[in-house]
C-alpha positions in Angstrom: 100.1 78.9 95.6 100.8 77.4 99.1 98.9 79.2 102.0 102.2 79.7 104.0 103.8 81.9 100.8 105.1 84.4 103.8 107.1 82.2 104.8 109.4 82.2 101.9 108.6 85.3 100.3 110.1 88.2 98.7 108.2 91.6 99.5 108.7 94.7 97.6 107.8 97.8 99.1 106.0 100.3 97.4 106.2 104.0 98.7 103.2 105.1 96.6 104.3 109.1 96.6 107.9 108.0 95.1 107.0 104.6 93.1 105.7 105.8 89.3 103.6 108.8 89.0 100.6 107.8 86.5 99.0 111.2 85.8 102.0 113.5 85.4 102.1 115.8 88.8 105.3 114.5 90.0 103.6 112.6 92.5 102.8 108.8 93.1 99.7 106.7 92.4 97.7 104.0 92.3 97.9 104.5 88.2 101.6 104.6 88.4 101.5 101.4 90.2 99.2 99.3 88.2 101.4 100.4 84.6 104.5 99.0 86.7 103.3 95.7 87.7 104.8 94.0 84.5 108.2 95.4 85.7 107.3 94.3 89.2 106.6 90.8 88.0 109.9 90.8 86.1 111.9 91.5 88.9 110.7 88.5 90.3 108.8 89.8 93.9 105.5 87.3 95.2 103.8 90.3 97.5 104.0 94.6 97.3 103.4 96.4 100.3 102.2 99.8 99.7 102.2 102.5 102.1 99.3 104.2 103.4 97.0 105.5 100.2 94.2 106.4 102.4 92.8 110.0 103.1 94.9 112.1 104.9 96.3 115.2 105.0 99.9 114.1 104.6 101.2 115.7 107.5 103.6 112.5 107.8 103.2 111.3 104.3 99.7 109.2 104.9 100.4 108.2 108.5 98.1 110.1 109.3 95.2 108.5 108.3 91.3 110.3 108.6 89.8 107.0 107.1 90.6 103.8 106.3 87.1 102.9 104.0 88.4 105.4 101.1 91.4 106.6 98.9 93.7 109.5 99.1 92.4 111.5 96.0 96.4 112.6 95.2 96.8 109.1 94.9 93.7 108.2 93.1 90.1 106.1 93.8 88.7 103.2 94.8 87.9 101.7 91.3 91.5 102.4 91.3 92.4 100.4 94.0 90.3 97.5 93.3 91.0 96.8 89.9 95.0 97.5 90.8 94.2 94.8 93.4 92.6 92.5 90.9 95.7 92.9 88.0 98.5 92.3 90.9 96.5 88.7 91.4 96.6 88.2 87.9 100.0 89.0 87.7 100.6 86.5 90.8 101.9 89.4 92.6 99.9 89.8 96.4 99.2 93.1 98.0 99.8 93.9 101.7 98.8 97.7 102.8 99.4 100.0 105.9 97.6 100.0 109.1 98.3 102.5 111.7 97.3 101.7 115.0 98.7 103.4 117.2 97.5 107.2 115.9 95.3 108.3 113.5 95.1 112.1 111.8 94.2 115.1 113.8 91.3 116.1 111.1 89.7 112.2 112.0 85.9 112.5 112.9 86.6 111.2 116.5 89.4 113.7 116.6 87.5 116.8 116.0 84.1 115.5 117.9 86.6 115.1 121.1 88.2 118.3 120.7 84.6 119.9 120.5 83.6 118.3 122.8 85.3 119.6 126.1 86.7 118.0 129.2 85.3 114.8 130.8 83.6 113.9 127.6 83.0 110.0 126.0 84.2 111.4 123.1 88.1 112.3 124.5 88.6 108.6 126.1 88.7 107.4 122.4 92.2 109.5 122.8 94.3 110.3 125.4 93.7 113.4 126.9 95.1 114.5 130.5 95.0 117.5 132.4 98.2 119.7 132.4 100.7 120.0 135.9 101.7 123.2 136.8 99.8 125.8 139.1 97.3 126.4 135.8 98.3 123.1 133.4 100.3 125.1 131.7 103.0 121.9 131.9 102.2 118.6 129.9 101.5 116.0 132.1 104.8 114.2 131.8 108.1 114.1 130.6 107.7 111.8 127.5 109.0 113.1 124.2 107.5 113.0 120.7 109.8 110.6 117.6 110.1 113.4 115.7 111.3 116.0 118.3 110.2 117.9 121.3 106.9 117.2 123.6 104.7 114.1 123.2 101.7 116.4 124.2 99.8 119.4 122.8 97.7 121.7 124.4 93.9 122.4 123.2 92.1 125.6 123.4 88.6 124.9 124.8 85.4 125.3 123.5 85.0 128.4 125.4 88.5 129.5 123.9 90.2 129.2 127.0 93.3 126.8 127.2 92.6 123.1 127.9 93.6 119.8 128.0 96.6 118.4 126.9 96.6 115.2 124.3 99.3 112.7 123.6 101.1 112.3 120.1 103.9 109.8 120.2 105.2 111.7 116.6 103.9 114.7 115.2 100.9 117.1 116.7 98.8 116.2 113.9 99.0 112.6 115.0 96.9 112.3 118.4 97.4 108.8 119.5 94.5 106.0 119.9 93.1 105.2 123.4 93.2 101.2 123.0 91.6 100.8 126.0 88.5 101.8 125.0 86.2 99.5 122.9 85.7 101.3 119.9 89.2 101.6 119.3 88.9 97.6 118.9 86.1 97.9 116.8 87.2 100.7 114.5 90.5 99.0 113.4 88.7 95.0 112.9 86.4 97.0 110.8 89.4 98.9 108.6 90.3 94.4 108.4 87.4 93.8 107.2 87.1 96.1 104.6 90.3 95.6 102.8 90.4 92.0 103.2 86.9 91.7 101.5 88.2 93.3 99.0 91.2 91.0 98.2 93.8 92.2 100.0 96.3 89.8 101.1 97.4 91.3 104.7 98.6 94.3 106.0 101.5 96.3 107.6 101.2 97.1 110.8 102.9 100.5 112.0 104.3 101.2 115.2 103.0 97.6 116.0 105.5 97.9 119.6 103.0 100.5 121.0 99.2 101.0 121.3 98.8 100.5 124.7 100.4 102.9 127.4 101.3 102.1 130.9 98.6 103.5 133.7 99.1 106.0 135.0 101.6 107.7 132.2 104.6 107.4 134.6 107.4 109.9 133.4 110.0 108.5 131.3 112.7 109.6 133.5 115.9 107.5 132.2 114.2 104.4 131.4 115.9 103.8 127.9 114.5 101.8 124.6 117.4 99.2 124.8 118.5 95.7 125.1 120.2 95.8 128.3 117.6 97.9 130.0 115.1 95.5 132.6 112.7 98.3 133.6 109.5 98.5 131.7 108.8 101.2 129.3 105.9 103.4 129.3 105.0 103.7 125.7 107.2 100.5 124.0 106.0 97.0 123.9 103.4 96.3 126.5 102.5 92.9 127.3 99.0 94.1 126.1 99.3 94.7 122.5 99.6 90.6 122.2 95.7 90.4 123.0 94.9 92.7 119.9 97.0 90.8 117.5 95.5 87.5 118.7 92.2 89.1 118.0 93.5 90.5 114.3 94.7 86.7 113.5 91.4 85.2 114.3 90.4 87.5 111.8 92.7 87.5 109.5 92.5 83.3 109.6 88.8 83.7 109.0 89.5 84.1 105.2 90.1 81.8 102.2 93.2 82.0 101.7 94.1 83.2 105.4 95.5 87.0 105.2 98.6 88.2 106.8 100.7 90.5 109.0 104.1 91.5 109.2 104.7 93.8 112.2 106.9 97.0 112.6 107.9 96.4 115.7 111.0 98.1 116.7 112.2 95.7 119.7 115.8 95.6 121.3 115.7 92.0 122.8 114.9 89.4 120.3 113.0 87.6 123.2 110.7 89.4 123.1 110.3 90.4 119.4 109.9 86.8 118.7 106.6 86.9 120.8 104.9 89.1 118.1 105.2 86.4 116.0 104.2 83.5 117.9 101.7 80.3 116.3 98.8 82.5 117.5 99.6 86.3 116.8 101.7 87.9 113.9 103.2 86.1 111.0 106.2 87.9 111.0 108.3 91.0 112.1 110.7 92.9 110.6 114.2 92.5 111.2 115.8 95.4 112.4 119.2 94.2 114.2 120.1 92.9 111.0 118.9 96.3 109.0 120.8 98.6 111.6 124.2 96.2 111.2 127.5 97.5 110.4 129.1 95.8 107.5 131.0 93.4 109.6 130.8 89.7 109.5 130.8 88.8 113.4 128.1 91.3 114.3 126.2 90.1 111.5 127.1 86.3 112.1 126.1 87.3 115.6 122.3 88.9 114.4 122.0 85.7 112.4 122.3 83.7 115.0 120.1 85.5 117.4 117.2 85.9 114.6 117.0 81.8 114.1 116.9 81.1 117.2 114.9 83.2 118.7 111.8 82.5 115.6 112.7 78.8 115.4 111.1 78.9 119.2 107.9 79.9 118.0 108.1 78.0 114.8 107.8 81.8 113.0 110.3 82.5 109.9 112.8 84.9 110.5 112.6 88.0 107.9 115.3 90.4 106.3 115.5 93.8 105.3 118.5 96.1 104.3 116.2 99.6 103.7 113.1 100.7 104.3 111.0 104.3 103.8 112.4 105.4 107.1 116.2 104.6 107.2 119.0 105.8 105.1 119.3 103.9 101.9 121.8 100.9 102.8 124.4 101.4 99.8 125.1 104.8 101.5 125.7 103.3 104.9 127.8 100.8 103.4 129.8 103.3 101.9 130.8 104.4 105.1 134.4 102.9 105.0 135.1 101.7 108.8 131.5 101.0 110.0 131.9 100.3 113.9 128.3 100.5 115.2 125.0 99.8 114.3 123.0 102.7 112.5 120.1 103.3 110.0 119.3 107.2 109.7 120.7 109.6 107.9 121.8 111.9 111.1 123.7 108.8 112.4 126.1 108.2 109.7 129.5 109.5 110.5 130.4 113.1 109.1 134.0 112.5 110.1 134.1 108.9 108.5 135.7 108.5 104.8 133.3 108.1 102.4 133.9 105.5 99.1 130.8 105.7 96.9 131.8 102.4 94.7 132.6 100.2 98.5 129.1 101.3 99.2 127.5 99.5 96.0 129.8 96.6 96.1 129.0 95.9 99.4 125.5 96.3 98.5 125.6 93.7 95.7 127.0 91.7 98.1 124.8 92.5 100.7 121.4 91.5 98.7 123.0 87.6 98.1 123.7 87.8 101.7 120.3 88.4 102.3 118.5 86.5 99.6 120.1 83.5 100.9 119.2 83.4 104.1 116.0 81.5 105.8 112.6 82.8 105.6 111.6 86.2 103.8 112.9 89.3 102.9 111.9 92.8 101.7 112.8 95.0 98.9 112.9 98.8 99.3 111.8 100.3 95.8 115.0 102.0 94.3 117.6 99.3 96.1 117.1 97.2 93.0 118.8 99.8 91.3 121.7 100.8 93.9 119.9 104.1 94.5 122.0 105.7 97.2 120.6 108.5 100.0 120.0 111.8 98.6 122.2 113.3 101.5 122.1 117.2 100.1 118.7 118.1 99.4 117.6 121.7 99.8 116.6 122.6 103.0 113.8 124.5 101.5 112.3 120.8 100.0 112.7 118.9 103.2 108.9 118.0 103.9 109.8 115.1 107.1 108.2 116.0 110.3 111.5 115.5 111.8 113.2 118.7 110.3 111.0 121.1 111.7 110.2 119.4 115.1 114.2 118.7 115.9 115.1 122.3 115.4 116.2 122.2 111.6 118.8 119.4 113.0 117.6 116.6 111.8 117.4 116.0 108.3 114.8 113.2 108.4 113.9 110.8 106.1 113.3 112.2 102.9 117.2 111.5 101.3 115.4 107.9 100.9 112.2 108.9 99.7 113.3 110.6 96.3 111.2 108.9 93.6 112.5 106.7 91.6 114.2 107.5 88.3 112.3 105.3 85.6 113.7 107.1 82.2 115.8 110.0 83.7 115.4 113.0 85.8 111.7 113.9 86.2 111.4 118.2 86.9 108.1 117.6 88.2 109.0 115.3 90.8 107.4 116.3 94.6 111.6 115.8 95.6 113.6 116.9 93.6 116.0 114.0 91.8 119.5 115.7 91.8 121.3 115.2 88.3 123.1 112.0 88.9 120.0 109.9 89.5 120.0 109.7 85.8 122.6 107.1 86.0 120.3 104.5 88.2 117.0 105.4 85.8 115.3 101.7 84.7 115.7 102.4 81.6 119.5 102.7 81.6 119.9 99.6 84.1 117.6 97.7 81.5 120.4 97.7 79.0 123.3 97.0 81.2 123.4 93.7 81.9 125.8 93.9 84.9 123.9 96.3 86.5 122.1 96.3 89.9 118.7 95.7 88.7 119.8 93.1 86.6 121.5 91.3 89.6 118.4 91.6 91.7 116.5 89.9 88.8 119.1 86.9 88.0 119.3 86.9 92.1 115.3 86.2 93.1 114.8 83.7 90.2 117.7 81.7 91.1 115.9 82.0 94.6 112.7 81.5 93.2 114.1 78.2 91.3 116.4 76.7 93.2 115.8 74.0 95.7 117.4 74.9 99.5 116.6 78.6 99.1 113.4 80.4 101.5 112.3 78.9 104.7 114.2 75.6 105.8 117.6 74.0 107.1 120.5 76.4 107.5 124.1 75.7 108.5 127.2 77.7 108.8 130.3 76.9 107.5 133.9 76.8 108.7 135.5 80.3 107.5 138.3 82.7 108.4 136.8 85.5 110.4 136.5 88.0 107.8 133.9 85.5 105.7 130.5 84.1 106.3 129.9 80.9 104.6 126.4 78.7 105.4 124.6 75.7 103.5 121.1 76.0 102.5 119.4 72.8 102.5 120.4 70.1 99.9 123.7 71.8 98.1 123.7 75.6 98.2 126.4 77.3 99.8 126.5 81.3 100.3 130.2 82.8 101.0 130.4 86.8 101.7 133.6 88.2 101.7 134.4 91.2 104.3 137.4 91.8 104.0 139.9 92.9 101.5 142.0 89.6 100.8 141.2 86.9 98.1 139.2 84.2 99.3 139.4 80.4 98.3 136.2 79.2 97.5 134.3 75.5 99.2 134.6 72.8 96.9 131.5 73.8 94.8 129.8 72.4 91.3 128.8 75.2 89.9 128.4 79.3 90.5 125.0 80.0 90.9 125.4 84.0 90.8 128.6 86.2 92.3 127.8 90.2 93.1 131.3 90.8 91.5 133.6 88.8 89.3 135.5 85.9 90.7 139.2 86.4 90.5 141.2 83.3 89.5 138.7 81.3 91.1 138.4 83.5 94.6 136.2 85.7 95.8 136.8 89.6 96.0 136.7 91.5 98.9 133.1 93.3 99.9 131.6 90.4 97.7 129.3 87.2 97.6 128.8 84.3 95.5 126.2 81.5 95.7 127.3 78.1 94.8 125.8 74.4 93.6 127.5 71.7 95.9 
């Protein structure tokens, strides 16, 4: 297997909680993932990506992390791990995991040795603790809010029990962010490398990777926004700094046989500069979230498409592609969102007031996976989207476990309507969110015997991929089309056309049909669908 397989590759996410639950408790594990991998291998997927497994508390579903060096005993041990590790190999599936720079828990040894230790200590410069304004620091010490709703700072009570300090959280309280200018910050993550990668793991998921660093001083926000247009720097998002620490984690990480590798969450507005994350010497590659947050639309996405080549082919990085991840609605659910005008990609963004067509959603998800599949470079998987799970969008309020509900006022739903485990033979009572009725019809089991279902798509889809010469990393040209389609040539004699609109389409002169999400019709392609063709 080539050393550059991230260039090509298809990565399937594993959200441990949600993926299989091994021992019965209606939670995920490491067991639950090892008795899947022969279904994982089926499916056709080179690398998994598992979210954080490590200790925690799970006050934001692992990430909040005490320690990297051990295992989550809900999800299982490190025998676990290691030999899960070892049968993915044999499998030739490759394992990426979590890191979480930017924060770690509130119960991490640092943590609790800085909060014991008072004011002016070594120990609170491995965080970022500030004195409050006001007349008695009763204020934080600036106007920046927290990602999950109200204040970015909390205040301690003292040692003596008086109140103290305040410390920074970019999401929840029990999340104190990482000083990175301080050494052992450095240290402490190249170690949590280290670790993992002597123990086989292939690379790693880095979280939050836009952040880490803050800017001196901690400026107030004021109306400095998070957006393409905006030319003022940001206090908290992308600093020119961060690029130092990745160059460090890729000597590192290029220090092994095979080299390991990193794909960065890295939620940047101006492709510019997300294409520096992933230049010869840093990152391998970032996720793609223009194209995640697109409306079904071909010009915006031709648009994205554009921008995303262009932008890695200066750097010589490959673009990657995603449609859903652990923390955006589930994209059949967007997509059923009849008139989709504007990008979006959580659940509190989607239009109340917008019609609503179930079955546009999942054809335009079928289609949307060719689309995807067929482009340049690598994409990524959400567990569940091989089935056409949609967005739980009614759970109880009394189940809703994200951060985000509490935090936001009980306004914002969060994130869990994607995080509902998936349905293997049916509807599990014991699951840790409850699977409404319905999610009966998407269970493996049923999708295993109906050959025109999603999963069986998916499958059909990444071995044609897999198999056919043009497809992964390499040449890519577009195609004249009316403005409703996208049509582009992949190397030597592979054409992908995607239908958005809701007239018959002719199809290119063509050889074969390689795959179609829905059937042709007399020839032409449907509406909301996509078809891959030998030249």
């Amino acid at each position: 297997m080539s050393n550059e397989w991230w260039r090509h590759a298809v990565i399937y996410q594993v959200y441990i909680r949600s993926f299989a639950d091994g021992d019965g408790d209606g939670l995920g594990d490491i067991e639950g993932i090892r008795s899947r991998l022969p279904y994982l291998a089926e499916l056709g997927i080179d690398a998994i990506w598992i979210n954080p497994w490590y200790p925690s508390p799970q006050a934001d579903a692992g990430y909040d992390v005490i320690t990297y060096t051990d295992i989550e005993p809900r999800f299982g041990s490190m025998a676990e791990a290691e030999a899960m590790i070892t049968e993915a190999h044999a499998a030739g599936i490759r394992v990426l995991l979590d890191i979480v720079p930017n924060h770690s828990s509130h119960l991490h040894p640092w943590f609790q040795a800085a909060l014991a230790a008072g004011p002016g200590s070594p120990e609170r410069d491995r965080f970022i603790f500030r004195d409050g304004a006001g007349e008695r620091g009763e204020l934080p010490p600036n106007d920046w809010p927290s990602c999950f709703g109200g204040s970015a700072w909390t205040r301690v009570t003292e040692p003596d029990g008086v109140p103290g300090q305040w410390y920074l959280h970019l999401f929840a309280p029990e999340q104190p962010d990482r000083n990175w200018h301080h050494p052992d910050t450095h240290a402490d993550y190249e170690a949590a490398l280290r670790f993992w990668f002597d123990r086989g793991v292939d690379g790693f998921r880095i979280d939050v990777a836009h952040s880490l660093f803050k800017a001196d001083g901690l400026p107030d926000l004021g109306d400095v926004v998070y957006e393409a247009h905006e030319t003022r720097p940001h206090p908290f998002w992308d600093p020119d700094d961060v690029h130092e620490v990745y160059r460090s984690w890729r000597r590192i990480a290029d220090s092994y046989d095979p080299p390991r590798v990193f794909v960065a969450e890295a939620w940047v507005p101006q492709p510019a500069r997300l294409a520096r994350y992933v230049r010869a010497d840093e990152l391998h590659t970032t996720f793609n979230f223009d194209f995640l947050r697109s409306p079904w639309a071909a010009p915006h996405l031709r648009g994205v498409i554009d921008a995303t080549i262009a932008e890695h082919a200066l750097v010589g990085a490959p673009p990657t592609w995603v449609l859903s991840n652990h923390d955006v609605a589930r994209h059949v659910s967007r997509f059923a969102r009849v008139q989709q005008t504007h990008a979006q990609h959580q659940l509190k963004d989607l239009d109340a007031e917008v019609e609503v067509d179930p079955d546009l959603g999942y054809r335009r998800a079928r289609a949307a996976l060719l689309l995807m599949a067929a482009l340049p470079g690598s994409c990524y998987v959400y567990q569940g989207e091989e089935l056409g799970l949609p967005e739980v969008e009614d759970l109880p309020p009394e189940v809703l476990q994200d951060p985000s509900w509490a935090r936001s006022g009980f306004t914002d739903p969060g994130r869990d309507g994607c995080r509902v485990p998936v349905p293997w033979t049916g509807v599990d009572a014991k699951a840790w969110l409850p699977q409404p009725e319905w999610f009966a019809q998407f269970a493996v089991e049923v999708e295993e015997r109906d050959r025109s279902s999603m999963l069986w798509l998916y499958r059909d889809a990444l071995r044609i991929r897999r198999d056919t010469t043009g497809f992964g990393d390499g040449p890519f040209e577009w195609l004249p089309t009316d403005s409703d389609v996208l049509a582009f040539r992949r190397g030597a004699g592979v054409i992908c056309v995607v239908n958005f609109g809701a007239r018959l389409q002719p199809l290119p002169p063509h050889r074969a049909v390689l795959l179609a999400s829905s059937p042709l019709v007399d020839g032409r392609l449907a509406g909301d669908a996509a078809v891959w063709l030998s030249e």
